[in-house]
C-alpha positions, 0 to 999 in steps of 0.5 A: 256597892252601898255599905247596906247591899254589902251587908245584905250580900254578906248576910246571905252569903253567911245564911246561904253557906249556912243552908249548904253547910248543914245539908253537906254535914248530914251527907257526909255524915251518911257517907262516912257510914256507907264508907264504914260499911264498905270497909267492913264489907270488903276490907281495905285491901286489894279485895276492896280496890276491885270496886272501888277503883271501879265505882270511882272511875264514873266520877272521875270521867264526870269530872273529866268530860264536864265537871269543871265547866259545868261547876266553874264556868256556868254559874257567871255565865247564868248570872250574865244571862239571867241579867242581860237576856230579855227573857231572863235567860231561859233561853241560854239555860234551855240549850245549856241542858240539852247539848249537855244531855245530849254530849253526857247520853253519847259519851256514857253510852261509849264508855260502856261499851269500852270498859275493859280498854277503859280499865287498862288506864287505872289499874296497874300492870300488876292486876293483869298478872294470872294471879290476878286474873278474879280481881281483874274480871270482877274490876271490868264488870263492876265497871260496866254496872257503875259507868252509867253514872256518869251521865247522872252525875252530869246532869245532877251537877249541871241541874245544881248549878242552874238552881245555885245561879238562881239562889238556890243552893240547899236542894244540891247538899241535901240530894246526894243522902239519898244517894247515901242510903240506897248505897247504905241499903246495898251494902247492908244486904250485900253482909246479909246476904254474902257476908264479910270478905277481903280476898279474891275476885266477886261473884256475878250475883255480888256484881250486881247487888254492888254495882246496880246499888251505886249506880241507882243512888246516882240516879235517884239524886238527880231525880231528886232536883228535878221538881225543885228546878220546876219550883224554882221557875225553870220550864225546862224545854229542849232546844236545838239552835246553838248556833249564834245562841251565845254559847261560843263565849262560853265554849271559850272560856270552857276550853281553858277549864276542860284543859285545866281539868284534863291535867288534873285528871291526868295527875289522878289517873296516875296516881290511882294506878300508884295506888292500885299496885301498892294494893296488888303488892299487898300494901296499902292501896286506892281505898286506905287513900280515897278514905283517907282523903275522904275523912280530911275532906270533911271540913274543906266540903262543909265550910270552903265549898258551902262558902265558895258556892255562895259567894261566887255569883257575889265576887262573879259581881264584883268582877263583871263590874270592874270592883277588884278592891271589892272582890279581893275584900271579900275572897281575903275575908271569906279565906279567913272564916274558912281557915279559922275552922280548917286550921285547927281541925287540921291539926287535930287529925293527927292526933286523933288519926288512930281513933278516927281509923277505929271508929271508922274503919275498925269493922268487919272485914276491916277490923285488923288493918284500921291503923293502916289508915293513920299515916294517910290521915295524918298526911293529908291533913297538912293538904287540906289547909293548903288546899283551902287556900288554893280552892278559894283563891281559884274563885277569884280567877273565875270570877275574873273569867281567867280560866287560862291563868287557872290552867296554867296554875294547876299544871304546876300543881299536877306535875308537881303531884306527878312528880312527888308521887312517883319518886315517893312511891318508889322510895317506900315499900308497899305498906307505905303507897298511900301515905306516900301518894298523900304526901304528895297530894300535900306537896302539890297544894302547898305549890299551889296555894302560893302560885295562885296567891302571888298571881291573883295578888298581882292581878287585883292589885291586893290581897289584904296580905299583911291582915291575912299573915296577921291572922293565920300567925295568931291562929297557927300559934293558938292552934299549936298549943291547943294540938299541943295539950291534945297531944300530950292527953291522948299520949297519956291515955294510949299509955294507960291503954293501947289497945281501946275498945270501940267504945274506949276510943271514942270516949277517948276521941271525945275528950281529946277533941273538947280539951283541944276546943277548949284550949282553942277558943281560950287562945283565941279570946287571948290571941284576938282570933276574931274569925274563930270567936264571932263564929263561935257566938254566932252558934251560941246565939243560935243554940239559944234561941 
């Protein structure tokens, strides 16, 4: 590759992450407000688990059934076809889509038709007690209205992944706010119409406005790509001949990733079920973890997956063409500009943990356990660094169509998320379920990051690794003293008052937040944290043009 196609490529990269990055920014943004809502509506509590669990199993069985083929594997393979096919590869995309939709059609139609064995996987053996007998129905119903998704979901990712192998990655980001705002709309009419509530079971009526209102955001989402696919030049048309139609090739390296995702899944399973009986005993549960999560994965899903996405089909490149050096250059250098922004927020949650929890959860049926929250946070904040790690350097396995060797990684990190989780879970009260599963989620990722880091080092020879330990001392040392003088001001301010208003907290958060950035980029000019500091001129130039 010349020095002007590297630069080219690097330009788009950085403008495609910047496209994506912007659309996923409004789609959290909207998201938080539909989680606020959902809080204030249900609480945080048991009440809560018995439709979040329940909408949250279609995502999981997506991803299960078909999300890492579809997001891993399909992008090098469109990319191959694309450029040796004759046609272009309109044929291989054709039967793609259709032996999904047809596989993603019957499976959803099963997983209706068994909710109630479904449910017994994911919730523990607690809800199936008679003092439980309401959140248990309301749990298979729910269940019934939002598995439907699943195929949806499919068909979004897989629609997605076509555009994204064709260089066009914009649409994806922006699909999902529209799901975002029907879930808003539901929720907002289910307060007027039913009120805040945080115990019990749900009538048919509250079944129907929440479950009919997720599942028809999925829906919409997916609709959404479908002109932007015909834009794109995708004259979609339903094809049967799979047989020699080079699929199998796929369908092995497919294997690798189904099994790679069947242990994850596996890990997951187990720990919703952890969740949902700390919520049954009356402890923190699945909603306290899954917005928790959902709050420290903010930055991972606007900066490491927008930079991931673009820059797949280049190291895909890089790899169909023998240029390891090349490869690793360029996953050591996209690993830098992703930590340089991960690291520092990551270091701010804690400190801000308790005015995130307010702001965010402090509603409603919610508003006397927000701090329930702030451990969650905290803890999970450690994992999203390690994380960030562990999902970019998984690229380069991908890349390299070394989808076993990612398996063999990632059984390391389910059971090591198994294991951690079920000794800590038992070594805590109830009150402490959700903190305690985060920690174990973190201790999993750190196996992670550094399993995959050993292993693709070996296998390209070079990661740039004393450049990288270079940087990450000087950007840990930088963010330190920045969390450090964050710290000791919202200490100062929790002294002068303890118990904030809304508007007081985020005053507060505020204030916090600037000193830290502050703080940060002056450390970073001194410490020469050149990832942080071009970014950061970057912005300006853009600000003032």
């Amino acid at each position: 590759m010349t020095a002007t196609e590297q630069k080219s490529g690097g330009s788009s990269v950085l403008a495609n992450s910047a496209v994506m990055a912007a659309g996923t920014l409004f789609s959290r943004a909207s998201g938080f407000i539909r989680s606020a809502l959902l809080v204030a509506a249900l609480g945080s509590g048991l009440h809560a688990d018995v439709f979040n669990i329940a909408n949250t199993v279609p995502n999981m069985l997506y991803i299960l059934l078909a999300g890492g083929v579809f997001n891993a594997v399909l992008v090098p393979q469109l990319v191959k076809a694309q450029k040796n096919d004759a046609d272009g590869g309109t044929a291989y995309t054709d039967r793609i889509i259709t032996l999904a939709g047809l596989f993603l059609g019957v499976v959803t139609v099963a997983l209706v038709l068994g909710a109630p064995l479904l449910m017994r996987l994911y919730l523990g053996a607690d809800w199936y007690t008679p003092s439980h007998a309401a959140e248990l129905e309301s749990a298979i119903d729910f269940a019934r209205w939002c598995l439907p998704q699943v195929f949806f979901y499919g068909m979004f990712v897989l629609v997605g992944q076509v555009l994204n192998a064709r260089g066009v990655f914009g649409p994806m980001m922006w699909a999902p706010i529209a799901n975002n705002i029907i879930a808003i709309s539901t929720l907002v009419l289910y307060l007027v119409v039913f009120g805040p509530s945080n115990s019990g079971g749900y009538t048919t009526s509250q079944e129907i406005v929440l479950g009919l209102g997720s599942t028809l955001g999925i829906v919409l989402q997916f609709l959404l790509l479908l002109p932007v696919l015909r834009k794109a030049g995708v004259r979609y048309r339903p094809r049967f001949d799979f047989r020699g139609a080079g699929l199998s090739h796929t369908g092995r390296l497919a294997v690798w990733t189904v099994l790679f995702v069947i242990v994850n899944q596996v890990a997951y399973t187990i720990v919703t079920r952890l969740a949902s009986t700390g919520s049954a005993a009356g402890g923190t549960g699945y909603t306290v973890y899954s917005n928790s999560f959902l709050v420290t994965q903010v930055p991972h899903s606007i900066i490491t997956v927008s930079l991931a996405t673009a820059i797949l089909p280049l190291l895909s490149r890089h790899g169909a063409a023998g240029e390891l050096p090349e490869l690793g250059r360029t996953l050591s250098h996209q690993m830098r500009n992703a930590l340089a922004i991960v690291v520092p927020i990551a270091a701010l949650i804690p400190v801000l943990s308790e005015d995130i929890a307010h702001l965010l959860f402090g509603y409603g049926a919610g508003a006397d356990a927000f701090k329930d929250y702030a451990p969650t946070l905290s803890i999970f904040a450690a994992g999203l660094v390690f994380f960030t790690i562990h999902y970019l350097l998984l690229r380069g396995f991908y890349s390299l169509e070394q989808n076993r060797t990612v398996f063999f990684i990632q059984c390391a990190v389910a059971t090591t998320n198994i294991v951690a989780a079920l000794v800590l879970t038992r070594a805590v009260s109830a009150e402490y379920t959700a903190p305690a599963l985060a920690g174990a989620y973190t201790l999993a990722y750190l196996v992670g990051s550094v399993v995959s880091y050993v292993v693709l080092k070996r296998t390209l020879g070079d990661l740039d690794g004393r450049g990288l330990l270079g940087f990450l001392a000087r950007l840990v040392m930088v963010t330190a003293v920045a969390a450090a003088a964050a710290w000791l001001l919202r200490t100062a301010l929790g002294m002068i008052n303890d118990e904030p208003t809304m508007v007081l907290a985020l005053i507060g958060a505020a204030i916090v937040g600037a000193l830290h950035l502050g703080m940060l980029l002056l450390g970073a000019q001194a410490a020469q944290v050149k990832e942080l500091t071009s970014m950061v001129q970057q912005v300006s130039r853009r600000l003032r043009r």
